[in-house]
C-alpha positions, 0 to 999 in steps of 0.5 A: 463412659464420658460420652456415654452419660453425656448422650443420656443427659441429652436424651433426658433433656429432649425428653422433658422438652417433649413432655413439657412442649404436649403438656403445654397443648393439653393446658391449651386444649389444642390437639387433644382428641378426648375428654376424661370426664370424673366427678362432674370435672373435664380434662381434655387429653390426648389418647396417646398420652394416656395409652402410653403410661397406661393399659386400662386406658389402651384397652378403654380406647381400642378395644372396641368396645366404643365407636372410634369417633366417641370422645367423652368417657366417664371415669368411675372410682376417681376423684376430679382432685386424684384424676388431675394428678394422674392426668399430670403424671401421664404428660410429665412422669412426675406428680407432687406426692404428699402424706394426704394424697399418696393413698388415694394416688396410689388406689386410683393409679392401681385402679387405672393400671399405672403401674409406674405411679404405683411404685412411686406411691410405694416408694414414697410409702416407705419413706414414711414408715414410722413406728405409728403408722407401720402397722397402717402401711403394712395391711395398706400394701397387703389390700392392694397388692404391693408386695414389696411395699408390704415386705418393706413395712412387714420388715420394720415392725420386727426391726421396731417391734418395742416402739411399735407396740408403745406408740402404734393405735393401730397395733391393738387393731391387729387380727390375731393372725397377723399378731401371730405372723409378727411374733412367731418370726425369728427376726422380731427385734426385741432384747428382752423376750418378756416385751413380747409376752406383754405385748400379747397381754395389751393386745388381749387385754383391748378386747378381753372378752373376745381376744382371751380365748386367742392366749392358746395360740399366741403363748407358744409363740413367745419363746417362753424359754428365753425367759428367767425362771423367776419371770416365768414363775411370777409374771407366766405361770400365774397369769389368770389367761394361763392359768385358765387356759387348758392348752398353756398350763403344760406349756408353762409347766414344760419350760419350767421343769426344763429350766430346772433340770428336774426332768432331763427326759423332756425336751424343750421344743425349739420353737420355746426356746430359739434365739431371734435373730439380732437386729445387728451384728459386729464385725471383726475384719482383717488384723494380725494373727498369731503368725500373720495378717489374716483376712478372717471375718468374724460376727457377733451375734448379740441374741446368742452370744456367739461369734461366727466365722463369715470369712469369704473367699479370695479376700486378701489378708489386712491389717492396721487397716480401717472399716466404715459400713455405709449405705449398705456396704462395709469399706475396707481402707488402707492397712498393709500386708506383710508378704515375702518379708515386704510390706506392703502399705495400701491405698486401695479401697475394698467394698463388701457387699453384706447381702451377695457376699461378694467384695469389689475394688472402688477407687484408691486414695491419694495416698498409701495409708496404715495405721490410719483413722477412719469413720462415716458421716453425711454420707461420706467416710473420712481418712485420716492420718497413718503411715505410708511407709516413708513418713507419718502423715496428718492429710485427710481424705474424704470419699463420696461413694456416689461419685467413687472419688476421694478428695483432700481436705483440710490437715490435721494439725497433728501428724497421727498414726495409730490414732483413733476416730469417731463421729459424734453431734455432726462433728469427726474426733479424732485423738491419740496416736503417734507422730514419728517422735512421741506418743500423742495425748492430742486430741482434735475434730473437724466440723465439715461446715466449717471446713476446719480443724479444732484442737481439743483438751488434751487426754491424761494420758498419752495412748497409740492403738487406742480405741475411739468411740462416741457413746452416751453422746460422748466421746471415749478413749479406750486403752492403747499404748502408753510408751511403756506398756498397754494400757487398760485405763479408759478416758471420756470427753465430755464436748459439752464441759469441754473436759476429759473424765477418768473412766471405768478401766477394762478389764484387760490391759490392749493396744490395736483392738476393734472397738465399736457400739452395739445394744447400747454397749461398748465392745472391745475385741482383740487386741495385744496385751504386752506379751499374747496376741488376745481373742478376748472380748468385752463391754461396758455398759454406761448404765452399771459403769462396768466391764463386762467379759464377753464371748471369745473370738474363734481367733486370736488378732491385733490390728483387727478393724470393726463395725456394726452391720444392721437391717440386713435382709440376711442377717440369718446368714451372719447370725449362729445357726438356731438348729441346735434344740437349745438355740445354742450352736454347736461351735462359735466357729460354725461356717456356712457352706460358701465361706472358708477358713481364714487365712493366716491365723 
């Protein structure tokens, strides 16, 4: 393998030597067999250069067409400024890429078939997209064929639909079937179905005169359903564009009377009614079980309010284990698993593939660990703490998934297990825990700059099995295992006043629980109680300052880990099924057709 990678650095080498030694030739003008004239500029080049990146210009010289003697050619649709940079790109295999000239690169290259150039455009393209210009991009890459590009922007208008529709000149230039495209799809991202109504009434209201007769074909494709009656009432149903348009007024009045009940016979049409997708779900990995560890996978679906069974298959049971999703993947860390009456603690690591739904092993820590705290950041995760069997531990590690190596850094100044970590302002927290002789009230954070670990305040209380999260731009400690019993209690650091503050209580007293942040809401799910191993959910919401009970687990756990999953092409896939007429599935403990029961449970 060494020698493998040695051997394609070399080729890599002797490649840019080449490359730099005929561009040297063509900035010298020596040995170069044609002239590209464009825009009254000259470049004098090689044709095998120029054949060799491009088959308009391996047509142009030997098709042919002109004398085999010819040398000058004319150029046409090219600026000298765009030729030069192609001409660049054909001798190095890399050009200076900007804001200002990326279009007219990517036009011309099209024109001129470099269809390496091309992608590079694209993928600098994407790159840029943003909530102003997505819509720009979008109609760009449709124009010119580039349907990756075009599937890219297409996916980040539903995924920022709001900010979009607020910050983008170019929506209001939308046609109406490209408005229509955007709206009718399940995966547009908005929490409340009343943004899209409005967005609708802006977008008419830029050109009444001409876009009012477009509320017939654009109405049925809110989910009017999803709308309270009282919204409906006031903001739909007495909207002059509804009100004056035959095709809406029965609409309207449908969802109404179904809303009400008054009239069981009509059925509302699941167009008007289907959940969207969400943008992310919550996943609940692995714990223990009424009877074992379990490997049960379990998501949240935030738009339906339903978990969903996704556990795969062959995965092993885990539990007091610890989960981060970066880059794309889930990483699955350390925990241990109980079989034939022998535990047995892991250092391995396993990596979930969200979109082909397949695990792979990476490379395992220096140490066995459960118990332990984990978290990402920079594009890094970090292991700290737990236990190994032998001893509690205060060693951190850290992994680099470009190069599947873990490395130690700095200790802790605590040993911790059954602690908890989170990220927040660049910083890794972590607090609580147990040291082999007491429950920990100590809390810390290490600056990866610095390179050091920095004792915080200590909590009120002291908590293992806690849950920490950072949320509201401030770092919360949720619950655990006081000494005596579970507790229900909530602490928040605040890193700005370098204090702790009493927090709303949960509702239900839990140790050993998944915690994670989703919709701007704090999730807690799981969890041991003193006397049941729990399936209750719930969430706290920093703008009312309350708890909230959510939705059931299909399945009872403790030491379960958690994270949230966002962006995925699939997310169908993870999300309730939308074939019930209300939108709502049948069981919160629907499969798909690959997964299988969870183990254990």
């Amino acid at each position: 393998m060494i020698k493998q990678k040695e051997e394609k650095g070399m080729e890599r080498k002797v490649d840019a030597m080449s490359c730099n030694i005929v561009n040297e030739l063509r900035l010298e003008k020596q040995l170069c067999d044609i002239v590209i004239m464009v825009d009254g500029a000259e470049f004098h080049v090689h044709k095998i250069i120029l054949c060799g990146c491009s088959p308009y210009f391996m047509a142009l010289f030997t098709n042919g067409w002109y004398p085999p003697d010819k040398i000058r050619y004319s150029i046409p649709n090219v600026s000298a400024e765009i030729m030069e940079l192609i001409v660049e790109y054909a001798y190095n295999r890399r050009v200076n890429i900007t804001e200002k000239n990326v279009c007219k690169l990517l036009i011309a290259a099209d024109f001129l078939l470099v269809s390496s150039l091309v992608n590079e455009c694209c993928a600098f393209l994407k790159t840029q997209l943003c909530p102003e210009n997505c819509v720009n991009i979008w109609r760009f890459a449709h124009s010119h064929f580039c349907e990756k590009l075009k599937q890219q922007a297409f996916r980040f208008i539903l995924h920022n639909f709001e900010k979009m529709v607020s910050l983008s000149e170019e929506y209001l230039d939308l046609t109406v079937e490209q408005l229509s495209k955007i709206i009718e799809k399940d995966e547009l991202n908005v929490k409340q179905e009343s943004v899209v109504f409005e967005a609708v009434l802006q977008w008419i209201k830029h050109a009444p005169w001409k876009r009012k007769a477009h509320i017939g074909v654009l109405l049925p494709k809110v989910r009017l359903g999803l709308l309270t009656h009282d919204y409906l009432m006031n903001n739909v149903s007495n909207n002059v564009l509804v009100m004056d348009d035959m095709t809406c007024k029965p609409i309207v009045t449908s969802v109404l009377m179904g809303i009400d009940d008054l009239n069981p016979s009509l059925s509302l049409s699941s167009a008007l009614t289907r959940f969207r997708l969400p943008s992310a779900i919550l996943l609940a990995i692995g714990g223990w079980g009424r009877r074992n560890q379990t490997n049960a996978i379990e998501a949240y679906d935030t738009r339906a309010a339903r978990w969903v069974n996704v556990t795969c298959n062959y995965e092993s049971p885990r539990a007091y284990h610890g989960t981060v999703y970066l880059n794309g993947f889930v990483y699955c860390i350390g925990g241990l698993d109980t079989e034939d009456y022998r535990q047995d603690y892991f250092s391995s690591v396993r990596r979930f593939d969200p979109i082909t739904r397949t695990w792979a092993q990476v490379s395992p820590m220096h140490s066995r660990r459960c118990y332990l705290s984990v978290c990402g950041l920079d594009g890094h995760i970090y292991a700290m703490g737990g236990f190994d069997g032998i001893e509690y531990l205060n060693t951190v590690e850290r992994y680099e998934p470009e190069n599947d190596r873990w490395s130690m850094i700095a200790p802790m100044h605590k040993r911790r297990s059954n602690s908890s970590a989170t990220v927040l302002n660049g910083k890794v927290y972590v607090c609580g825990g147990f040291d082999g002789n007491e429950y920990l009230f100590t809390g810390e954070y290490y600056s990866p700059q610095m390179g050091v670990w920095t004792l915080i305040p200590p909590m009120m209380i002291r908590r293992s099995g806690l849950g920490v999260v950072a949320y509201g731009g401030q770092v919360y400690a949720v619950g655990g295992f006081g000494g005596n019993n579970e507790l229900s209690d909530v602490e928040v650091y605040n890193p700005q006043t370098n204090m702790w503050r009493k927090g709303p209580a949960m509702n239900n007293q839990r140790s050993n629980f998944g915690i994670e942040v989703l919709d701007d809401l704090l999730f807690v799910a799981g969890g041991f109680n003193s006397t049941t191993i729990m399936d209750e959910v719930e969430c706290y919401d920093e703008q009312t300052s309350e708890w909230h009970s959510v939705e059931n687990m299909g399945y009872s756990r403790r030491a379960l880990s958690c994270c949230v999953l966002s962006g995925l092409p699939n997310m169908a896939e993870y999300a309730a099924p939308r074939d019930d007429p209300y939108g709502v599935p049948q069981s919160s403990r629907s499969t798909r057709g690959y997964l299988t029961p969870p183990a254990n449970v």
